[in-house]
C-alpha positions as a LaTeX table, in Angstrom:
\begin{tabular}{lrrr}
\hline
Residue & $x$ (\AA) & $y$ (\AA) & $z$ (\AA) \\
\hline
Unk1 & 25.48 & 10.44 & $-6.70$ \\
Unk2 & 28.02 & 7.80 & $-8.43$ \\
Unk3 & 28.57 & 4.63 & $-6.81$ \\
Unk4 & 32.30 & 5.56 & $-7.03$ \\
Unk5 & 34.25 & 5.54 & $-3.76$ \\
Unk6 & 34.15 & 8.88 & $-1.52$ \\
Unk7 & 37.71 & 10.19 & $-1.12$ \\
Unk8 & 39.30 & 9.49 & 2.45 \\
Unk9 & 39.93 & 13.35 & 2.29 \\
Unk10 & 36.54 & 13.70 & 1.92 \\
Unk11 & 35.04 & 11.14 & 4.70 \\
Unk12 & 37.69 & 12.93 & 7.13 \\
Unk13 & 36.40 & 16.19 & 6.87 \\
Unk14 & 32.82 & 15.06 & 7.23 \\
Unk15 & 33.85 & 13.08 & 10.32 \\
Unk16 & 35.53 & 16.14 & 11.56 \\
Unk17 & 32.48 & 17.93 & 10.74 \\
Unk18 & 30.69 & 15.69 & 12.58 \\
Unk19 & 33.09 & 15.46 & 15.75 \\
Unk20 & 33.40 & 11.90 & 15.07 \\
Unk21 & 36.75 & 10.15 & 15.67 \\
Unk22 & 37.58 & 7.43 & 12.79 \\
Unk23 & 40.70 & 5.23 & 12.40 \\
Unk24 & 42.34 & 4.60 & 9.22 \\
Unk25 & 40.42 & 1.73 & 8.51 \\
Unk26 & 37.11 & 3.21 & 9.36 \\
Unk27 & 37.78 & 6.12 & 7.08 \\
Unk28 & 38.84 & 3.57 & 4.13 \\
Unk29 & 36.10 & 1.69 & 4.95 \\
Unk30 & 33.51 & 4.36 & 5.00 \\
Unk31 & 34.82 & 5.89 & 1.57 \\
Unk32 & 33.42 & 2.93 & $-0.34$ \\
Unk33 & 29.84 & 2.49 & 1.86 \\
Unk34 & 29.05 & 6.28 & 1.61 \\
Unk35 & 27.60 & 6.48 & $-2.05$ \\
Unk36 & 25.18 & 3.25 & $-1.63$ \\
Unk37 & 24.06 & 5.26 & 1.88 \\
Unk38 & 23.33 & 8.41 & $-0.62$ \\
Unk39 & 21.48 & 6.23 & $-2.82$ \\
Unk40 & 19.52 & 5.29 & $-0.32$ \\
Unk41 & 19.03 & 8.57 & 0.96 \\
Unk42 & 17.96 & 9.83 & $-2.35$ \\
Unk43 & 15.15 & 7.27 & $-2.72$ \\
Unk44 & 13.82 & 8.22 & 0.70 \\
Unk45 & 13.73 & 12.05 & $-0.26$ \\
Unk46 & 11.91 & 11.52 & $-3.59$ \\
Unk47 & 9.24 & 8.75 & $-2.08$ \\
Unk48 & 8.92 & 11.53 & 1.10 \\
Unk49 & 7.13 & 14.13 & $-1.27$ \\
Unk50 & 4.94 & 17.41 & $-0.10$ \\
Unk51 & 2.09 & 15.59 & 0.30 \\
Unk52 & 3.56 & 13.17 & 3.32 \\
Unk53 & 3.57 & 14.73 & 6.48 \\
Unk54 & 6.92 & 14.20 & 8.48 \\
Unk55 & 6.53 & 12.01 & 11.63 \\
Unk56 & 8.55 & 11.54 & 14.43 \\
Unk57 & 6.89 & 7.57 & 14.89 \\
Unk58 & 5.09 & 5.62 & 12.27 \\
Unk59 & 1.80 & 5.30 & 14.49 \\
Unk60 & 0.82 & 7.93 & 16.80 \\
Unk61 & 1.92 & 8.09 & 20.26 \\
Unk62 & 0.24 & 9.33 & 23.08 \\
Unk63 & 1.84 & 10.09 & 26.69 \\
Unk64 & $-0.46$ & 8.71 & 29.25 \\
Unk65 & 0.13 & 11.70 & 32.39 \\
Unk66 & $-1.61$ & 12.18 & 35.14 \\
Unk67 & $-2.69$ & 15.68 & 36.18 \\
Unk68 & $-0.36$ & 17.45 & 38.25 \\
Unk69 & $-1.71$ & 18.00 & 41.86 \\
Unk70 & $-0.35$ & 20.28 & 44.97 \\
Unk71 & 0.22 & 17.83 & 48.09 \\
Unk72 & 1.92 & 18.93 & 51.57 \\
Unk73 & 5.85 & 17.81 & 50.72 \\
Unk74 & 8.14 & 15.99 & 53.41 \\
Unk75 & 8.95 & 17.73 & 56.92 \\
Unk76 & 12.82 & 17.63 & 57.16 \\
Unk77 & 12.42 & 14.99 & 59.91 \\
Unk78 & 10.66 & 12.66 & 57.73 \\
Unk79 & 13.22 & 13.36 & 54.64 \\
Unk80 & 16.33 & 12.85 & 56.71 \\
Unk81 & 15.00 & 9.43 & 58.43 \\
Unk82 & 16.98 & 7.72 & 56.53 \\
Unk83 & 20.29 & 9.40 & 55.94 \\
Unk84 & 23.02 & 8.11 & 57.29 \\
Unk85 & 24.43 & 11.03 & 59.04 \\
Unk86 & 22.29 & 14.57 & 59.08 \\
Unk87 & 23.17 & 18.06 & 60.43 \\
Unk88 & 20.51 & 21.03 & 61.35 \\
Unk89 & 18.37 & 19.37 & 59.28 \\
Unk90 & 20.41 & 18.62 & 55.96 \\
Unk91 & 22.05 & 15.98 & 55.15 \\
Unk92 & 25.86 & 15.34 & 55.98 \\
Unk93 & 28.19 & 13.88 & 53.47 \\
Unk94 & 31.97 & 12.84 & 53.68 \\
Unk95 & 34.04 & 16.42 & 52.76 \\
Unk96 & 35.60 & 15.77 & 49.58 \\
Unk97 & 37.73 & 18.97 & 48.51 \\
Unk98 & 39.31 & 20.04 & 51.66 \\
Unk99 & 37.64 & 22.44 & 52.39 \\
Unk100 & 36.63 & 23.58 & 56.51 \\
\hline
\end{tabular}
């Protein structure tokens, strides 16, 4: 990659690639920072070779869970103790569309 600008045509149709909405001066903007981010890019692709494994964290990570375990749930009298307002056992909320 040069370190020449990036034409505005060409950051707009990566932004519109991208879904990304840019104003005018983001898209000027962006067409001069977009080589340099390349560069940088290109450095990290040739020092990330076949011999480096890809990582998704630079240490490992290990999710501490607990076993998952059947228990007796909540009887509808104890789940609807503290609702507001509750109706053959289910809870009763303000109508909102309308509707009977």
């Amino acid at each position: 990659m040069s370190s020449s600008a990036i034409s505005r045509d060409d950051v707009a149709h990566l932004a519109s690639l991208a879904r990304i909405d840019l104003s005018d001066d983001e898209l000027d903007r962006l067409g001069a920072e977009l080589p340099a981010i390349l560069e940088h890019v290109k450095v990290v692709q040739q020092v990330a070779g076949d011999d480096v494994p890809a990582m998704s964290h630079p240490i490992p990570v290990t999710n501490v869970l607990r076993a998952d375990e059947v228990c007796a749930g909540l009887t509808p009298e104890q789940a609807l103790s503290g609702a507001p307002d509750a109706d053959e056992q289910r809870f009763s909320v303000p109508q909102i569309l309308g509707e009977e």
